[in-house]
C-alpha angles and dihedrals in degrees: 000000000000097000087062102047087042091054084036092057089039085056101056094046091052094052084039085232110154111193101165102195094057093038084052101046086041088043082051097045088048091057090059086051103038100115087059098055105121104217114263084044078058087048098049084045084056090038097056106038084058090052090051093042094228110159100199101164093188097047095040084053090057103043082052096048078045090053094045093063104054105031095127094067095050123111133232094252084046094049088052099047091052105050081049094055091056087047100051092044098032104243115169105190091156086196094047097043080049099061097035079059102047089037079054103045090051089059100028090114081069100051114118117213098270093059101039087059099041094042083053094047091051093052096049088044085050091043086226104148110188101170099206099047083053092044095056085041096062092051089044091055085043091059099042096030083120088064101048115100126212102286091038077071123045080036087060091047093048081058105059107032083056094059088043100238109137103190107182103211092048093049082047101062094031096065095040085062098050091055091054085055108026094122082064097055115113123229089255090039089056097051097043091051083047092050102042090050102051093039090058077047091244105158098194101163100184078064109057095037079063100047080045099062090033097053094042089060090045098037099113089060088057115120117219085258088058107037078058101047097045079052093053089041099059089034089051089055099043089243110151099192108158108187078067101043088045093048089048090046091049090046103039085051081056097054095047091047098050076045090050089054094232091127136031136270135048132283142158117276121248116254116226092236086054085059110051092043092054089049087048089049091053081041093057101041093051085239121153118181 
């Protein structure tokens, strides 16, 4: 029954369980159904392949013919998940990413905070820039920012600033937001609100100082991604604010060295493009630790 191996898949990515042999032989079984998946059982089936991260083309191309078929009857958390589900695992079906937006953009009045920014945040991944679905979007979000937790928003500002549309009331409200919850910001969620904003070339100063004081008390919770790109943030803006400088420098010592092996415990290893753009940022800012 599809309604069974569709729960059974969503199961096992919910519990991020990958046991290749049964996801296999239920992925197989689906393929002989597919034309009776109803379509959120379509959408589970995309959800849980992109939080397994399994990339089965073949399988991916006929959930999305599948899907074709029956958009009309999704709903808006379906349509969502969907379109996340291409974005976290890159799938580029122009004709598919076409009528999830158009299905979207028809129900978007309905679209609660969570949706709106990760729908945002799937289009810009996909680089799928359909103007009108981001345009409703942005005075959706306008009318619900109250509701947007912390991620909703740096996501929805990644978005956009991806897709370079700086649209002022949105970054507006958006920052004024974010100033209402920025205890709540994560390290990665800093960084990404820094570095939408200065790479729209917003200079909103209330903000940073905010995402200043906030990331010094949390930088040693900073991954190597986020201590750059808080560097390339401030440099990019021309900010010279050195209580941060002086936390990230402190932190990111900390995390080469950890790399190095000269101390114990595990992180994640520095990227070579981390590093050059943090040695640009101190560049640019004429900082020297």
């Amino acid at each position: 029954m599809p309604q069974h191996i569709s729960n059974t898949l969503w199961a096992f990515a919910k519990l991020s369980v990958q046991h290749g042999p049964l996801i296999a032989s239920m992925s197989a079984a689906a393929l002989l159904k597919l034309g009776e998946f109803r379509s959120q059982e379509l959408g589970n089936l995309a959800w849980s392949y992109a939080t397994l991260a399994i990339r089965d083309e073949p399988f991916l191309d006929a959930i999305s013919e599948a899907a074709l078929r029956i958009i009309g009857e999704f709903n808006i958390q379906g349509l969502a998940n969907t379109l996340w589900s291409c974005a976290t695992l890159s799938v580029k079906d122009p004709p598919l990413l076409d009528a999830l937006s158009t299905a979207a953009l028809a129900k978007i009045l309905d679209f609660r905070a969570q949706w709106l920014a990760s729908t945002a945040w799937s289009l810009a991944r996909l680089r799928c820039c359909h103007g009108p679905l981001l345009e409703s979007i942005a005075a959706q979000s306008l009318n619900r920012i109250a509701e947007f937790a912390a991620q909703h928003l740096a996501n929805t500002s990644w978005a956009f600033a991806s897709v370079a549309l700086a649209n002022e009331q949105l970054f507006a409200a958006l920052s004024a937001e974010a100033l209402r919850k920025i205890s709540a910001f994560k390290p990665e969620e800093l960084s990404g609100m820094a570095s939408a904003f200065a790479s729209l070339q917003i200079v909103d100063e209330k903000l940073m100082d905010a995402i200043s004081a906030t990331s010094i008390s949390k930088s040693s919770e900073f991954g190597s991604r986020s201590l750059a790109g808080m560097l390339w943030s401030f440099a990019t803006v021309a900010i010279l604010d050195e209580p941060l400088l002086k936390a990230i420098s402190k932190a990111a010592i900390k995390r080469l060295q950890h790399q190095a092996g000269r101390t114990g415990g595990r992180r994640a290893a520095w990227k070579p493009q981390e590093l050059s753009t943090s040695a640009w940022s101190c560049a640019t800012l004429r900082f020297e630790h």
